[in-house]
N, CA, C and O of each residue as an XYZ file, in Angstrom:
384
protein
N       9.789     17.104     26.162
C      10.632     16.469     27.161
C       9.960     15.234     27.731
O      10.622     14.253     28.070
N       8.552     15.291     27.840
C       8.039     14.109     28.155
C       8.352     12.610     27.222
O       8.788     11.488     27.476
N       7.946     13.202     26.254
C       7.748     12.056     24.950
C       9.907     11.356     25.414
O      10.112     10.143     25.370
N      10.873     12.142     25.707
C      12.426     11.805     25.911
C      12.156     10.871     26.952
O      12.485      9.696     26.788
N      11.299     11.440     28.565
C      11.242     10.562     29.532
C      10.735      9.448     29.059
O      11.505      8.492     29.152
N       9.740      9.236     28.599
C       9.501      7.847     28.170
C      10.598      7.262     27.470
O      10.967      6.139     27.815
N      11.256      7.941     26.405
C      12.300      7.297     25.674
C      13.051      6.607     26.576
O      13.096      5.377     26.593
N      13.650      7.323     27.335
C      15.029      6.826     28.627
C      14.324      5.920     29.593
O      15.136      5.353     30.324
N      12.850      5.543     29.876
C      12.515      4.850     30.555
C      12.303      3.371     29.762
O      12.846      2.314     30.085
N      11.574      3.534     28.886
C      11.585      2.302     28.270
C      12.885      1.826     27.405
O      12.808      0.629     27.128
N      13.957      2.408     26.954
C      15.553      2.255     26.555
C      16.206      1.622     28.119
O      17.044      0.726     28.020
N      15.787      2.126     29.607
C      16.481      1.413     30.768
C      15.552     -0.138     30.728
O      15.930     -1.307     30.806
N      14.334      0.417     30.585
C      13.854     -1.220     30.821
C      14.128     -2.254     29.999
O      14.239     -3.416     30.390
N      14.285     -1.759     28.464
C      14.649     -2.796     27.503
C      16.241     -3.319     28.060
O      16.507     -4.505     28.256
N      17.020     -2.409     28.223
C      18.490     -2.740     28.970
C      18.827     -3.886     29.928
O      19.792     -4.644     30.028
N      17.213     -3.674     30.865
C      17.270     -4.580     32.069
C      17.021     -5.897     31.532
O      17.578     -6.974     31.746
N      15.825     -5.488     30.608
C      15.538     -6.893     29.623
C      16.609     -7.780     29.350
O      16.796     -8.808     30.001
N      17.558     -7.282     28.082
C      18.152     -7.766     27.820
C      19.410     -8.535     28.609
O      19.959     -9.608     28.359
N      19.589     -7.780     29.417
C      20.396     -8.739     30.274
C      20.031     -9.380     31.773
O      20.729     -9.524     32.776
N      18.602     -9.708     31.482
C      17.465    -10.650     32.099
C      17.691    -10.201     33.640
O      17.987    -11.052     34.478
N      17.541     -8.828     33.986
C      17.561     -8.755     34.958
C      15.811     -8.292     35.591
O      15.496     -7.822     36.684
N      15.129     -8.580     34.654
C      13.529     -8.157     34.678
C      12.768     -8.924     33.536
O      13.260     -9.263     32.460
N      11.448     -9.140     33.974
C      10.731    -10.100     32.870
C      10.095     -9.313     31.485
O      10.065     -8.115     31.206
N       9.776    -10.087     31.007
C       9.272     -8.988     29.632
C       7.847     -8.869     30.272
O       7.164     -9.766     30.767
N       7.542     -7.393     30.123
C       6.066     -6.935     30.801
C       5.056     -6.723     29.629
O       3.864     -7.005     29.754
N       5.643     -6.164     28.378
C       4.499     -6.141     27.139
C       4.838     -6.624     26.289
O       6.040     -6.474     26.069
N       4.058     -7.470     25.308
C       4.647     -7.690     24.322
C       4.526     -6.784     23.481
O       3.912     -5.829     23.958
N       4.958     -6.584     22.008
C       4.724     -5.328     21.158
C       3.331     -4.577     20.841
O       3.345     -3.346     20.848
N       2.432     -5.088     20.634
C       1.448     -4.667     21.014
C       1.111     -3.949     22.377
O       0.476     -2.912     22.183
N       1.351     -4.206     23.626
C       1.174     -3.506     24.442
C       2.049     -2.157     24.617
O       1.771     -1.001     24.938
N       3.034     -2.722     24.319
C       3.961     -1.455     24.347
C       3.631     -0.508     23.345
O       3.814      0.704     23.453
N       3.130     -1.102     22.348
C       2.910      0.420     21.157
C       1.656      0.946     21.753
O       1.624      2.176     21.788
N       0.356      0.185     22.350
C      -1.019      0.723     23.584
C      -0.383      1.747     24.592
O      -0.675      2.943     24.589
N       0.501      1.174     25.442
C       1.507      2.139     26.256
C       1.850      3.031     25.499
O       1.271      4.094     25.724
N       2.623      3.044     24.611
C       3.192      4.647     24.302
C       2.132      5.260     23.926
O       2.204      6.442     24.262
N       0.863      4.933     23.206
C      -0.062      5.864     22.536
C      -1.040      6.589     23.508
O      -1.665      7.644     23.396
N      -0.951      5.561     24.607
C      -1.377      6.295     25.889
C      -0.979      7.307     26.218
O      -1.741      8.274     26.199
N      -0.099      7.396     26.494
C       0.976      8.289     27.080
C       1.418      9.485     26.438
O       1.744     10.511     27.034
N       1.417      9.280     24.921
C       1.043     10.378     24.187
C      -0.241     10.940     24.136
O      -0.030     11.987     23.525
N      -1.268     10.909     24.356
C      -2.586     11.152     24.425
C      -2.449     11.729     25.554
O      -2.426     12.957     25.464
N      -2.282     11.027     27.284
C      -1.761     11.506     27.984
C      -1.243     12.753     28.329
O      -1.851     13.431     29.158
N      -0.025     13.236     27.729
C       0.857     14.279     27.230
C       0.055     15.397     26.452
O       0.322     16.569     26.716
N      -0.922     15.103     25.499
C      -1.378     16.008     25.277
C      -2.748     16.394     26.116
O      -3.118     17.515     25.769
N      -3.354     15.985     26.814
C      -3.917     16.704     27.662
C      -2.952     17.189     28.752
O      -3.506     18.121     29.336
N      -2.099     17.018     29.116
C      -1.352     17.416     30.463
C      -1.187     19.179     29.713
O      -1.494     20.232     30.271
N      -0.573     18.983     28.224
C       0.858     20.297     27.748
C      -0.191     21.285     26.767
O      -0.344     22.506     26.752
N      -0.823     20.199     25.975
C      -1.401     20.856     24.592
C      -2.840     21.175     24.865
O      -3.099     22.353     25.113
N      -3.632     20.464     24.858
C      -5.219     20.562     25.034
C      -5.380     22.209     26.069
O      -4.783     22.650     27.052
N      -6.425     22.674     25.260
C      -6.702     24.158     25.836
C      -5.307     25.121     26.051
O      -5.288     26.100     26.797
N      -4.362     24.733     25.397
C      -3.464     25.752     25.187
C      -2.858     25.750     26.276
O      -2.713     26.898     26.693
N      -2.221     24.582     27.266
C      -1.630     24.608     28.727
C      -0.080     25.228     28.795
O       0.566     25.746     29.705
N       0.215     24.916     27.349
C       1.792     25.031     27.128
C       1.852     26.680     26.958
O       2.867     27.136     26.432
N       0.984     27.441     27.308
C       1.130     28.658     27.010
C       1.217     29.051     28.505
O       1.915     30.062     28.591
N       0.952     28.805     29.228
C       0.790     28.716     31.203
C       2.365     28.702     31.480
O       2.850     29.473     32.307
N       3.150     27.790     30.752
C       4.395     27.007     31.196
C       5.335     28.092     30.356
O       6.249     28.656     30.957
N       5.171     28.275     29.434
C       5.760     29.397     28.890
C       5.921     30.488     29.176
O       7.020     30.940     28.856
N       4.987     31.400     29.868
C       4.387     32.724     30.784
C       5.494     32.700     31.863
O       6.109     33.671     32.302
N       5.632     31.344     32.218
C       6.418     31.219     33.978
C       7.793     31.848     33.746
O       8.335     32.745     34.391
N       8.300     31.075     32.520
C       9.854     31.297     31.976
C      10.188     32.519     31.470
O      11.334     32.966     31.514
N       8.968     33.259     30.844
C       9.394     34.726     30.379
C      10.386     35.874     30.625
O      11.130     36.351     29.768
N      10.317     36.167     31.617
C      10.837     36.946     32.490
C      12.858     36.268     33.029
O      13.762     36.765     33.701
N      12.741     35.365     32.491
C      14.078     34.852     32.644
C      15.325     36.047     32.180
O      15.277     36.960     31.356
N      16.176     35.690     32.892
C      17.206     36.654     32.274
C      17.998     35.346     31.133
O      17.904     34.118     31.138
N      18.936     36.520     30.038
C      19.792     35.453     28.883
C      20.793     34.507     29.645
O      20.840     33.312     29.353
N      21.231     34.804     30.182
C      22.336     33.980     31.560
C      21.629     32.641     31.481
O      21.865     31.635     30.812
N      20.861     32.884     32.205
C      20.174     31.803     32.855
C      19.146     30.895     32.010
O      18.954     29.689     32.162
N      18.625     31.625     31.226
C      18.003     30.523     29.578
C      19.080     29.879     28.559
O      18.871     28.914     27.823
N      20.361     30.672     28.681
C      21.576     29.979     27.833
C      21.669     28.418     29.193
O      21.252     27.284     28.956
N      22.183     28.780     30.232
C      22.223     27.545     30.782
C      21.089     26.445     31.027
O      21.148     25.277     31.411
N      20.075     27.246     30.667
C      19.043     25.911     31.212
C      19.207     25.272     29.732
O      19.218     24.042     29.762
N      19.305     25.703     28.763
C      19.516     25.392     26.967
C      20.626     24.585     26.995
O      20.785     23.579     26.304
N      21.279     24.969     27.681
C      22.164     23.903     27.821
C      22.151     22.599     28.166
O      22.526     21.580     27.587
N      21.444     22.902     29.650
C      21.054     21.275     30.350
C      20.195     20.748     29.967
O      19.985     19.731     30.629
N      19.006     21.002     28.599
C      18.077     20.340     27.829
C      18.893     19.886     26.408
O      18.640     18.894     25.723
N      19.933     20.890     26.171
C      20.714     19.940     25.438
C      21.800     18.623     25.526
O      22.111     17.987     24.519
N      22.069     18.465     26.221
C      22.430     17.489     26.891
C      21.884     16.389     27.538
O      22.308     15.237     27.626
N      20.579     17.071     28.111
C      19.441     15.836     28.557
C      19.274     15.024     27.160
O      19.126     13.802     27.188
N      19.307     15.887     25.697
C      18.179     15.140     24.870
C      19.568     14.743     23.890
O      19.219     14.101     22.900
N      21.182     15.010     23.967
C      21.766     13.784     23.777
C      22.009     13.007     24.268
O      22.199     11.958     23.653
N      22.112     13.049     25.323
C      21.902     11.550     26.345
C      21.461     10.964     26.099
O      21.894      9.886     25.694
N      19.800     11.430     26.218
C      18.783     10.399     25.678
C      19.229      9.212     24.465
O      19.298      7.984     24.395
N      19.403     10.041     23.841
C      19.726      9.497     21.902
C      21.014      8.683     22.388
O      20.825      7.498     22.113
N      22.119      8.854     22.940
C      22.980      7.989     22.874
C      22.403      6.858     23.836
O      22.781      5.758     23.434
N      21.719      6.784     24.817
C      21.431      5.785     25.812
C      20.444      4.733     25.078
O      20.284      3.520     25.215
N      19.803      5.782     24.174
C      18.731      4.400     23.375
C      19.451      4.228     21.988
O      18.777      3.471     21.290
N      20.453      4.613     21.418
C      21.554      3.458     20.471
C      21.935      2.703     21.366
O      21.628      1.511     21.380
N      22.646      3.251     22.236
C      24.015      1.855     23.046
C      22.480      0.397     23.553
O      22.651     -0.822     23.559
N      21.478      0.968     23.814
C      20.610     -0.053     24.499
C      20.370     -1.223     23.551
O      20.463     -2.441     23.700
N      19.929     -0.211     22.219
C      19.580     -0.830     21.211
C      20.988     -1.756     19.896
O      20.783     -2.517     18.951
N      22.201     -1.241     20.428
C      23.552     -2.169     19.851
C      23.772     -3.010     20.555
O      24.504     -3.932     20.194
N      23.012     -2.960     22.238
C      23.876     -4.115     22.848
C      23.338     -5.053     23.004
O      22.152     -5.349     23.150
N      25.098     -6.074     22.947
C      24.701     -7.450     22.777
C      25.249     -8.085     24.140
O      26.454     -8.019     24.383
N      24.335     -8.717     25.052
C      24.444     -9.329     26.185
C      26.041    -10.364     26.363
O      25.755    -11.280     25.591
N      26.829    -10.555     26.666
C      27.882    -10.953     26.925
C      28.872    -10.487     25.703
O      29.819    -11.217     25.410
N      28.716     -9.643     25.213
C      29.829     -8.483     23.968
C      30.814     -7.947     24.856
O      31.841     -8.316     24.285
N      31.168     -7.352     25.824
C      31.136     -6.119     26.272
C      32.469     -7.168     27.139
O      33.178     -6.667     28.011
């Protein structure tokens, strides 16, 4: 879910980009430094020493009710995502 937040954050900023409502802050190079950060990042926060097993433990005990709906609202978070970074990435500044 992290690695999505970044998606939807940098898909809004490219958005703002493009229709020059913000300056360009990296050029490609920085931005590919940024994401690799951030993945590195991510894995000490989730993976390193087995953290994602902590986060997992919490949810166990869930009843089916209530893991069908949260399955739900992660499915939907992560088409969102995907449609928000096509439309970012089709659009063309005065198209529309």
């Amino acid at each position: 879910s992290s690695i999505l937040f970044w998606l939807n954050l940098f898909s809004f900023i490219g958005l703002l980009r493009k229709i020059d409502l913000i300056p360009v802050f990296f050029n490609k190079a920085g931005s590919i430094a940024l994401g690799l950060s951030w993945i590195l990042l991510d894995y000490f926060l989730f993976m390193h020493k087995k953290k994602y097993e902590t986060i997992i433990s919490l949810f166990k005990d869930e009843s089916k009710s209530k893991r069908f709906r949260k399955g739900l609202l992660v499915l939907l978070y992560v088409l969102l995502s995907v449609v928000v970074f096509v439309l970012g990435a089709l659009y063309k500044p005065g198209k529309i």
